[in-house]
C-alpha positions in Angstrom: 0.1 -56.3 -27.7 1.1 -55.9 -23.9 3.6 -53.0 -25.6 1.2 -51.6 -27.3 -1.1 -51.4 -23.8 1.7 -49.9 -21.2 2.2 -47.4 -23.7 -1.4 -46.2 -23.6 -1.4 -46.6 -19.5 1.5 -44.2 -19.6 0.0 -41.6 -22.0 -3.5 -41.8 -19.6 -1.7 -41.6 -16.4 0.4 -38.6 -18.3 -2.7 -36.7 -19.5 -4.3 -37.2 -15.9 -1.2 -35.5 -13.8 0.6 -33.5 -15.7 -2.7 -31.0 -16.0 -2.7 -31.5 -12.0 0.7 -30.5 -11.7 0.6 -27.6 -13.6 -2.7 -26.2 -11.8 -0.5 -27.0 -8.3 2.8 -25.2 -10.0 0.4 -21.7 -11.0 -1.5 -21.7 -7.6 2.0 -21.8 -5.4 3.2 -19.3 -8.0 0.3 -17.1 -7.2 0.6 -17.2 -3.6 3.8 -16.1 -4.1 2.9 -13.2 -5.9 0.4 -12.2 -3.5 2.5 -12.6 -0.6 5.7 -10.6 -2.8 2.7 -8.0 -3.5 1.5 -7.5 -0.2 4.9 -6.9 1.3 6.2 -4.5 -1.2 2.9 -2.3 -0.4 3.1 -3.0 3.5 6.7 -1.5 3.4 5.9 1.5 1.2 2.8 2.0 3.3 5.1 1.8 6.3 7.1 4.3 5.0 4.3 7.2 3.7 2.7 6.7 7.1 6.2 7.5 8.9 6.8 10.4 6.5 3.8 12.1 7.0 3.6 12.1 10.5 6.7 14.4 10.1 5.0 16.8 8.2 3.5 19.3 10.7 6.9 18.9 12.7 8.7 20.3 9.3 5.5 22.8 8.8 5.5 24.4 12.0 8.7 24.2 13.6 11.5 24.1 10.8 9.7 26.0 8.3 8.8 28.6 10.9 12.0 28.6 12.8 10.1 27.8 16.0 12.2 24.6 16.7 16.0 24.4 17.7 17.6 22.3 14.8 19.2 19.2 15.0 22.3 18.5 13.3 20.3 16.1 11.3 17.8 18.5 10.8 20.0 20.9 9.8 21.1 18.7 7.2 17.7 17.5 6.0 16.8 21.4 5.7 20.0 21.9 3.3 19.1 19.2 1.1 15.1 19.5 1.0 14.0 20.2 -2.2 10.7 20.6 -3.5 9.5 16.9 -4.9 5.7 17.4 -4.5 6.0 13.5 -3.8 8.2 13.5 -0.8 7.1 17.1 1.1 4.7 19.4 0.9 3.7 22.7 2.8 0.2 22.2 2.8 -1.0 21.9 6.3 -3.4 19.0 5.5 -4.2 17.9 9.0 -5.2 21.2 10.6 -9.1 21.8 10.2 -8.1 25.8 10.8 -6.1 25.7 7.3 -8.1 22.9 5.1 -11.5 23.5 5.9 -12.4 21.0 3.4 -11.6 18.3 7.0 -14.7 16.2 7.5 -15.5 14.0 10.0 -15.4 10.1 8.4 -14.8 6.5 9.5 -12.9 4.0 8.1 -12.0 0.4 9.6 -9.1 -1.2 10.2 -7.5 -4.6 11.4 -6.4 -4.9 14.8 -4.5 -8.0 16.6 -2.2 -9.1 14.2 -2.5 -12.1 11.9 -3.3 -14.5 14.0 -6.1 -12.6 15.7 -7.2 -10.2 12.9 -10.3 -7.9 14.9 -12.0 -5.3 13.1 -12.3 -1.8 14.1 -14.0 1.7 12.8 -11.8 5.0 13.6 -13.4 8.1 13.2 -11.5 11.1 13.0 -10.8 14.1 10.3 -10.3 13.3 6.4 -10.1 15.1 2.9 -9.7 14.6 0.2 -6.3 16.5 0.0 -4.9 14.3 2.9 -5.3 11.3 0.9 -4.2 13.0 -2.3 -1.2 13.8 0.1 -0.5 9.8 1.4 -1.0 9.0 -2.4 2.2 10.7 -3.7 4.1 9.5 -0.6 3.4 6.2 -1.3 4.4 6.1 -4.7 7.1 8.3 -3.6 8.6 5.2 -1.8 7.9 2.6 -4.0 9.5 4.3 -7.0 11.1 7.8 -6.1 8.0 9.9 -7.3 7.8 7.9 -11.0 3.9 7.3 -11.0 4.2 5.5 -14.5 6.8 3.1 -13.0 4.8 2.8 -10.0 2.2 1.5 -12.1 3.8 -1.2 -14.2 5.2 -2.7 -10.5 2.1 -2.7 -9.3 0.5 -4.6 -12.5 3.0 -6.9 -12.6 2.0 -7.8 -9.1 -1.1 -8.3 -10.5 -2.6 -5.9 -8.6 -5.8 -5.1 -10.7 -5.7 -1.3 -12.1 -2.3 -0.8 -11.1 -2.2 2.4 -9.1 -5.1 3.5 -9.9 -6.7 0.6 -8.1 -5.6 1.2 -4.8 -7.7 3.3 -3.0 -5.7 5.0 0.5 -7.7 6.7 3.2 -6.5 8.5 5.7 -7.9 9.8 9.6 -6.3 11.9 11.7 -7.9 10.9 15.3 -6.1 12.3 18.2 -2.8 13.5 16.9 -2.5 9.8 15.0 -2.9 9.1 11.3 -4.6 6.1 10.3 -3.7 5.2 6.5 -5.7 2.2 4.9 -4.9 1.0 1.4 -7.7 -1.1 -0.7 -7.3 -3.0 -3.6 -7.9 -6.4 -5.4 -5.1 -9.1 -6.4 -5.6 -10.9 -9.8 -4.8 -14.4 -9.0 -1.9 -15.9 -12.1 -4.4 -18.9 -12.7 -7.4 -16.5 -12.9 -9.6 -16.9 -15.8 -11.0 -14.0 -17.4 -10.6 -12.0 -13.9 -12.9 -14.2 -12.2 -9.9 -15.0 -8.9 -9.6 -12.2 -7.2 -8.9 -11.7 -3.4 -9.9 -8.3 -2.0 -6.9 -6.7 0.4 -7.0 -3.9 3.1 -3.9 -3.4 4.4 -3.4 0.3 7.6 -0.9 1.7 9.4 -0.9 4.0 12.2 1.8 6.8 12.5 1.7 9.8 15.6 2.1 13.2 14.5 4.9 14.8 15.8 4.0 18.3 16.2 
């Protein structure tokens, strides 16, 4: 009898922690994927806003001839090729060459993570300078392969994959601001419900 007791303490106590235990093992799994997701897009981000702000150097002074080369320059111009993801020769942040530039505003988050503070840049934006940070991006998160781009970025559980990440980009006062929006899908989310909305910028000069 006292057997026949312990053994249905043990299977309550069982049926009470190991559900608990198994909530706690998805939700520090999903923090991990949302801190593994938001790094991989920080450091491409990092990346597209660095390359960009090299393109009206290459545009006006290489490609012209206006600028004395540098030997790395000289070697960068030998071995340029013409990956639509990683150059282009579009001069996308002069408003005398796209006259599709319109003022707009978009908000970033200033003071680092400790002291996150809001604030709106305006500046000049199209929609060509975003298509522009776009193919960078995916340029270095996967070498140009938008359909790879999107599987890594599912499998972050970013929700729509590339296609749910929305960048915007401002050129105020020689600087590029990029901002990146999209939504992470929580593992332990049911039916979509979890989701945590992330903005993530980065601020490049443009070397001209």
């Amino acid at each position: 009898m006292k057997s026949d007791k312990k053994k249905g303490s043990i299977s309550l106590e069982a049926c009470v922690v190991v559900p608990i235990f198994m909530i706690l093992i998805l939700f520090i799994y999903s923090i991990f994927i949302v801190f593994t997701a938001q790094n991989l897009i920080s450091h491409a981000l990092l990346q597209s806003g660095q390359s960009v702000s090299l393109d009206p150097y290459k545009t006006e002074k290489i490609d012209t001839g206006s600028g004395l080369l540098s030997l790395g320059e000289f070697i960068a111009k030998l071995s340029e090729g013409s990956d639509p993801y990683f150059m282009t020769n579009t001069k996308w942040y002069s408003k005398e060459d796209d006259s599709s530039l319109a003022n707009a505003t978009i908000s970033i988050v200033t003071g680092g993570f400790l002291n996150p503070e809001p604030e709106d840049v305006t500046g000049l934006s199209s929609s060509a300078m975003n298509d522009v940070v776009r193919k960078r991006f995916v340029a270095y998160l996967t070498g140009g392969d938008e359909t790879t781009a999107d599987q890594i970025l599912r499998s972050m559980h970013v929700v729509n994959g590339l296609e749910g990440i929305t960048f915007t980009a401002v050129v105020k006062d020689d600087d590029i601001y990029i901002t990146a929006n999209y939504e992470l899908e929580y593992v332990f989310s049911f039916q979509g419900m979890a989701k945590l909305q992330v903005q993530q910028s980065v601020c490049s000069h443009l070397w001209k």
